[in-house]
MOPAC internal coordinates of N, CA, C and O (Angstrom, degrees):
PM7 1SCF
backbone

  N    0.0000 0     0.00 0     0.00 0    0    0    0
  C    1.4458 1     0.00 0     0.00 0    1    0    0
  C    1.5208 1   112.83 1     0.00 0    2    1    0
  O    1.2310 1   125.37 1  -166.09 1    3    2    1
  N    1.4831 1   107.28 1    13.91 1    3    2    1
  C    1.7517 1   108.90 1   166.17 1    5    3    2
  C    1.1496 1   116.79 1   -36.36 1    6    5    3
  O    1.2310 1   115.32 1     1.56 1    7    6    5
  N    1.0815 1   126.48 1  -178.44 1    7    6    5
  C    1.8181 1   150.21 1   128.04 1    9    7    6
  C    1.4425 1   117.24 1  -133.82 1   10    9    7
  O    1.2310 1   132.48 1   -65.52 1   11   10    9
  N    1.4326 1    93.50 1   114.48 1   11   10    9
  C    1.5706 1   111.83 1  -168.54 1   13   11   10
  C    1.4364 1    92.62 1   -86.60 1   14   13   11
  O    1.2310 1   118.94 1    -9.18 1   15   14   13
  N    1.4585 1   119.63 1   170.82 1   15   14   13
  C    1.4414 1   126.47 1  -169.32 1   17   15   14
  C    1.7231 1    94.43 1  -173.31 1   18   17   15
  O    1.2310 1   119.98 1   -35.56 1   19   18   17
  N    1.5317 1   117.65 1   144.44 1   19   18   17
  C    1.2190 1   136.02 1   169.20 1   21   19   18
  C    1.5413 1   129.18 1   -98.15 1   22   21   19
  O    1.2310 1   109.94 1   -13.48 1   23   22   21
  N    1.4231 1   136.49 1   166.52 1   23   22   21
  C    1.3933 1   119.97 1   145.33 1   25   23   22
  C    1.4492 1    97.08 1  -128.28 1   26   25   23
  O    1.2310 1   117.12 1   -21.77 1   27   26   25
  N    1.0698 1   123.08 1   158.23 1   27   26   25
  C    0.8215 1   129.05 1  -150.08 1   29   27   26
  C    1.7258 1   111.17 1  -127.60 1   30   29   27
  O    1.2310 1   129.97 1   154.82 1   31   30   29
  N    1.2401 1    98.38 1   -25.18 1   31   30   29
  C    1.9313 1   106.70 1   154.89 1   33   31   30
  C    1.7722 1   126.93 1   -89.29 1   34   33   31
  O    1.2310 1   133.22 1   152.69 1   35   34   33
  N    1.6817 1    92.06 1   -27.31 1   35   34   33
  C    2.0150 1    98.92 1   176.57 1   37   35   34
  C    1.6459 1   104.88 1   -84.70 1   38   37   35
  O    1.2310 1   118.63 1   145.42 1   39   38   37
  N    1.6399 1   120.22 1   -34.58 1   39   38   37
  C    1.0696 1   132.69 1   169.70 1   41   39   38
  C    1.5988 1    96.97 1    94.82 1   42   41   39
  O    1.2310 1   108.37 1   -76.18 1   43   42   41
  N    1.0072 1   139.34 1   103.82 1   43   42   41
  C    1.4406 1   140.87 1  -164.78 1   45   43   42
  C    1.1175 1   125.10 1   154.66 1   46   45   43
  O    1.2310 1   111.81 1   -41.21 1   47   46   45
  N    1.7098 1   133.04 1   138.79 1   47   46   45
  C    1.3200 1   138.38 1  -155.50 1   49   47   46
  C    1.2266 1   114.36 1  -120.32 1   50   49   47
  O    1.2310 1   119.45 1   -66.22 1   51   50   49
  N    1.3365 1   118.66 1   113.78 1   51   50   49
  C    1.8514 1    97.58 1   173.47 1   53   51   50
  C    1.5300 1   102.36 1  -117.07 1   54   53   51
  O    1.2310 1   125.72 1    -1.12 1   55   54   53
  N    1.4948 1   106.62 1   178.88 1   55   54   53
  C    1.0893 1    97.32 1   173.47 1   57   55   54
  C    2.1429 1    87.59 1  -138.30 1   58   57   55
  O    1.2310 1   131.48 1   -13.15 1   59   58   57
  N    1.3112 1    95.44 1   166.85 1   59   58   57
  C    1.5595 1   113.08 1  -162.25 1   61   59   58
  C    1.5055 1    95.24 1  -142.59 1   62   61   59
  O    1.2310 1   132.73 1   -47.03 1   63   62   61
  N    1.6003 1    93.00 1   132.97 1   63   62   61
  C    1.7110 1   119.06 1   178.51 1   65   63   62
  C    1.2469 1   111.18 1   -76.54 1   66   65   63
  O    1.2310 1   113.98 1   -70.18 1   67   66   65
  N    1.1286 1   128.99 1   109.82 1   67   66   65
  C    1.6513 1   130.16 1  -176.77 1   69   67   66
  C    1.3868 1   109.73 1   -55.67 1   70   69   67
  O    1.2310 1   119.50 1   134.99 1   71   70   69
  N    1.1759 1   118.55 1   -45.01 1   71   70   69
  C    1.8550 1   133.79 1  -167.08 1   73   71   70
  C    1.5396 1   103.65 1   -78.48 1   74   73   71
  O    1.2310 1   119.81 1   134.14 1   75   74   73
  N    1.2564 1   117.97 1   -45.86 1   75   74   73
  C    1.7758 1   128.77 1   174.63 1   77   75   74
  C    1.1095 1   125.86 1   -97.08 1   78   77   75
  O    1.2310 1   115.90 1   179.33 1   79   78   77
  N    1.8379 1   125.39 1    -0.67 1   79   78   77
  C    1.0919 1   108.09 1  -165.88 1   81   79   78
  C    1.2472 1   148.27 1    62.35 1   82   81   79
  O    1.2310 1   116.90 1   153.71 1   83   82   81
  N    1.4504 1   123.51 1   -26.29 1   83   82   81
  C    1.4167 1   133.77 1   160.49 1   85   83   82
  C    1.4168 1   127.76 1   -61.01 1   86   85   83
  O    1.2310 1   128.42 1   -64.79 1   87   86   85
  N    1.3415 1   101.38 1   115.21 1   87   86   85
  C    1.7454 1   105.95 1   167.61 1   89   87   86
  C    1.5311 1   118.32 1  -100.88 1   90   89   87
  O    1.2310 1   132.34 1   -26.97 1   91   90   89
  N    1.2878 1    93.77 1   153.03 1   91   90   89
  C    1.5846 1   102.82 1  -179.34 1   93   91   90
  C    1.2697 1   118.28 1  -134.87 1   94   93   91
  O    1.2310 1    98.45 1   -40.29 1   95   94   93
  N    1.1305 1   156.23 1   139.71 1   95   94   93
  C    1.2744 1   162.83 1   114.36 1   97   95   94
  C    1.9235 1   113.08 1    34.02 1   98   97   95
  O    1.2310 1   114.23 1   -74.54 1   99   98   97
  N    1.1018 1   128.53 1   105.46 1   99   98   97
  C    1.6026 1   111.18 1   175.48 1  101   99   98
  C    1.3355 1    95.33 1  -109.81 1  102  101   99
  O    1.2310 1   110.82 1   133.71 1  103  102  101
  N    1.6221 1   134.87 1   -46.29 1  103  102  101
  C    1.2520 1   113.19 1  -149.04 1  105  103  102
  C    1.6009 1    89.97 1  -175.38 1  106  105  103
  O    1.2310 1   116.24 1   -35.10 1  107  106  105
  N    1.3128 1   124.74 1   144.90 1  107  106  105
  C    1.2297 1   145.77 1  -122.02 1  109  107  106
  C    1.8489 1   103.61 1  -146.31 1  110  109  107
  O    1.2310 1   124.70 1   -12.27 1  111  110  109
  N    1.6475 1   108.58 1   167.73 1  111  110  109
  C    1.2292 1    96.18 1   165.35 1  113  111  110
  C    1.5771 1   131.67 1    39.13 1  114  113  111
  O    1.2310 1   109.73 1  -114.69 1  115  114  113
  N    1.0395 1   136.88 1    65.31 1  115  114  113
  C    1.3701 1   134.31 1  -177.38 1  117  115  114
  C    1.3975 1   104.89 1  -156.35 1  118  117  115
  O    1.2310 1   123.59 1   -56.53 1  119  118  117
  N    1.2457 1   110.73 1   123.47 1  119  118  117
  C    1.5846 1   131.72 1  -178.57 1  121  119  118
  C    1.5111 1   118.22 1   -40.04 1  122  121  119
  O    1.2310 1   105.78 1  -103.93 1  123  122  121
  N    1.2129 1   143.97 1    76.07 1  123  122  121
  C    1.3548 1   144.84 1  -161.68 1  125  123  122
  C    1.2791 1   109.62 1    17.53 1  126  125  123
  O    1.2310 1   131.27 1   -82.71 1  127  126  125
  N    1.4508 1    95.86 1    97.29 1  127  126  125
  C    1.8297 1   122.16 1   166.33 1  129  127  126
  C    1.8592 1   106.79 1   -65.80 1  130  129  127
  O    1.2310 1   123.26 1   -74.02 1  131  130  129
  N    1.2561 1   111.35 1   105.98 1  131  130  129
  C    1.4355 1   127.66 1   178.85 1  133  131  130
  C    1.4070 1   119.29 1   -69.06 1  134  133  131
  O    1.2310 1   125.38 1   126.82 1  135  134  133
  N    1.9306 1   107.27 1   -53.18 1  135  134  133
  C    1.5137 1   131.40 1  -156.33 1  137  135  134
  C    1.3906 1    97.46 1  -153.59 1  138  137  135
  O    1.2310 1   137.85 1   -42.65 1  139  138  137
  N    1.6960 1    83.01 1   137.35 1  139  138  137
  C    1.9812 1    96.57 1  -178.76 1  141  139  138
  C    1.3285 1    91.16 1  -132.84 1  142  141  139
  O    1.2310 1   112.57 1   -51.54 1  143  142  141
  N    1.5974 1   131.64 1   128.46 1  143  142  141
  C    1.2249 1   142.00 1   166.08 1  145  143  142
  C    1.4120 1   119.77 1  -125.94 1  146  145  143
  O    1.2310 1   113.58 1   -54.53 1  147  146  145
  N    1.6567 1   129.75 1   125.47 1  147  146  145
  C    1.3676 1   120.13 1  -161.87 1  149  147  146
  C    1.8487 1    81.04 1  -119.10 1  150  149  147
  O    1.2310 1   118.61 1   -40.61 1  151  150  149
  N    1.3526 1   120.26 1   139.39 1  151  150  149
  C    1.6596 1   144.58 1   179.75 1  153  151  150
  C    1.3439 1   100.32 1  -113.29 1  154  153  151
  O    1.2310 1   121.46 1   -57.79 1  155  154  153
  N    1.2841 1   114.81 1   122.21 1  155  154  153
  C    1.3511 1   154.41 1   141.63 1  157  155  154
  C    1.7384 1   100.65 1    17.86 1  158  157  155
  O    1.2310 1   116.90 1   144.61 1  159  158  157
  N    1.1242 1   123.51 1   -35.39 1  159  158  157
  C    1.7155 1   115.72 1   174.63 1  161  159  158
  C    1.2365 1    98.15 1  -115.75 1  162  161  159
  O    1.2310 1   116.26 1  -145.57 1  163  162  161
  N    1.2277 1   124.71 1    34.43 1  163  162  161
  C    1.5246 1   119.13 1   134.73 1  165  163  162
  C    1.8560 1    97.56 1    97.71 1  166  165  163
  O    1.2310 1   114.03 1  -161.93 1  167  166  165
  N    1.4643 1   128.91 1    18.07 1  167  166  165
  C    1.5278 1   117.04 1   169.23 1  169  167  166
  C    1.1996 1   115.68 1  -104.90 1  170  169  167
  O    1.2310 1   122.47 1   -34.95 1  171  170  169
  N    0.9822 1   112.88 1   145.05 1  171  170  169
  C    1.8003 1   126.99 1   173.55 1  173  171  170
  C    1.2925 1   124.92 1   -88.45 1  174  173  171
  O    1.2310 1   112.21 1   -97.94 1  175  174  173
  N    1.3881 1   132.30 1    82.06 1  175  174  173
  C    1.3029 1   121.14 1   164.10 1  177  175  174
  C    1.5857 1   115.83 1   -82.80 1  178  177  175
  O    1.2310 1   136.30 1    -9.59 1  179  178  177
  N    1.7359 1    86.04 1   170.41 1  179  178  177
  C    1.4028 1   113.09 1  -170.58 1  181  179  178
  C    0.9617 1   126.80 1  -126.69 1  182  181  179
  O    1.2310 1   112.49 1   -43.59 1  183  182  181
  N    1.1913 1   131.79 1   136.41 1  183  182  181
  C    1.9444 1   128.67 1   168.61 1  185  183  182
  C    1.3065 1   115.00 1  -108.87 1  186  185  183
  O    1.2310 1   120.52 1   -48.22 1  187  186  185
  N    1.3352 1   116.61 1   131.78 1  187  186  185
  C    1.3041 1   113.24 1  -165.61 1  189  187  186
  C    1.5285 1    91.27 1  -127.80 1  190  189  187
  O    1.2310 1   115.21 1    -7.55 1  191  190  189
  N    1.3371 1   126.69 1   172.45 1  191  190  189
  C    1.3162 1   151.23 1  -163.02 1  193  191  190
  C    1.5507 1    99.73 1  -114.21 1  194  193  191
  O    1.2310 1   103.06 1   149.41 1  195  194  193
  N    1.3528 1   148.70 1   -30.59 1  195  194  193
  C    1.0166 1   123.95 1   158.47 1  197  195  194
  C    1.5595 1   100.36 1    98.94 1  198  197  195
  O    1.2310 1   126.09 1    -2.44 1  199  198  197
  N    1.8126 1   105.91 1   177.56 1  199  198  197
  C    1.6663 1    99.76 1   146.15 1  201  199  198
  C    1.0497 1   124.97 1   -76.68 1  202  201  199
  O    1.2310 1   118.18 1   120.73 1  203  202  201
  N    1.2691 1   121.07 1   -59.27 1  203  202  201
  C    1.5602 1   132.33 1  -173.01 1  205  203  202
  C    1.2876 1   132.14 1   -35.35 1  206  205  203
  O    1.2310 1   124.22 1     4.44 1  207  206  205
  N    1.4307 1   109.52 1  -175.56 1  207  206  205
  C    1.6543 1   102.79 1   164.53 1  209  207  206
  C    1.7842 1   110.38 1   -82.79 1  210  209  207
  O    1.2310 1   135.98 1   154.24 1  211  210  209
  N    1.4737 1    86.68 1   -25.76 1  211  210  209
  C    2.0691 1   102.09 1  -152.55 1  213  211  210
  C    1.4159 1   100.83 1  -140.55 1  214  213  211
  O    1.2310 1   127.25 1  -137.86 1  215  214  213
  N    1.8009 1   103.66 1    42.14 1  215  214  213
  C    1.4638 1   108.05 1   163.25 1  217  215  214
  C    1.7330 1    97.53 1  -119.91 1  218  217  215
  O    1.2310 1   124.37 1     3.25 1  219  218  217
  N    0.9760 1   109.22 1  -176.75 1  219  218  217
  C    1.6055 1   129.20 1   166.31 1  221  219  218
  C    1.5979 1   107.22 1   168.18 1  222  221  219
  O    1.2310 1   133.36 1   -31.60 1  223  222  221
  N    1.1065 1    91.79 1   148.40 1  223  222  221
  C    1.6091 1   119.45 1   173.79 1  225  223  222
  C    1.4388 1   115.16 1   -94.84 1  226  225  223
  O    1.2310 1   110.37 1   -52.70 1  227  226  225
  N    1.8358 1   135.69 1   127.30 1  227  226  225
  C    1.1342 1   117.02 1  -175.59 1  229  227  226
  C    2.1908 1    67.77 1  -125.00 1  230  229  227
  O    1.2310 1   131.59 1   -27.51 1  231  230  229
  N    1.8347 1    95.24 1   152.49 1  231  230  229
  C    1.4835 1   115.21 1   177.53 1  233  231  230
  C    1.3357 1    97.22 1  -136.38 1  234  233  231
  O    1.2310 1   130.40 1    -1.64 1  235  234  233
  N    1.5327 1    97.54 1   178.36 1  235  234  233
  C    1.2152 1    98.69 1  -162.50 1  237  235  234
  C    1.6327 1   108.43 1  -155.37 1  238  237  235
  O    1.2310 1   117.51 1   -89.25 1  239  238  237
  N    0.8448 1   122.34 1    90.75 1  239  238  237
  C    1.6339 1   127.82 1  -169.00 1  241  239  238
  C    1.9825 1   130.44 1   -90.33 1  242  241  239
  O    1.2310 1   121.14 1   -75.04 1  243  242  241
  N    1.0058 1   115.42 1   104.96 1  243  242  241
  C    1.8075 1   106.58 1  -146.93 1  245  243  242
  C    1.6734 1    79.49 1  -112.74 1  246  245  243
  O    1.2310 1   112.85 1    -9.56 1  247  246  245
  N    1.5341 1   131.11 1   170.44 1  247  246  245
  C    1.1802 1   131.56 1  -159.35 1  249  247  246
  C    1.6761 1    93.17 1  -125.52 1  250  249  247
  O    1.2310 1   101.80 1   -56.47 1  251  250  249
  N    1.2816 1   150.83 1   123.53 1  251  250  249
  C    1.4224 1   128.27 1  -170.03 1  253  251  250
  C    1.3761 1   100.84 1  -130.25 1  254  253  251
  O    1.2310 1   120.10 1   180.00 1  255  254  253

């Protein structure tokens, strides 16, 4: 029941406790994070910007 969130100039993901308010740190370093999408069994992908003009990186993060 997170909410993950990006920046998109520091490059970094947190996610924040709706009920507590507390955010924390998820994931670091990553080439301007564009799009954050969490699917129905619980993974978080990502779109990232890449170097390029007409590259991007899509990831994919599952919790085990």
């Amino acid at each position: 029941n997170d909410y993950f969130f990006a920046d998109l100039t520091s490059g970094w993901i947190r996610r924040l406790d709706p009920i507590t308010g507390d955010t924390a740190s998820f994931a670091s370093g990553i080439n301007t994070p564009v799009a954050l999408a969490v699917t129905p069994d619980g993974a978080l992908y990502t779109l990232a910007r890449g170097q390029g003009a007409s590259t991007g990186i899509v990831s994919r993060f599952q919790f085990v």
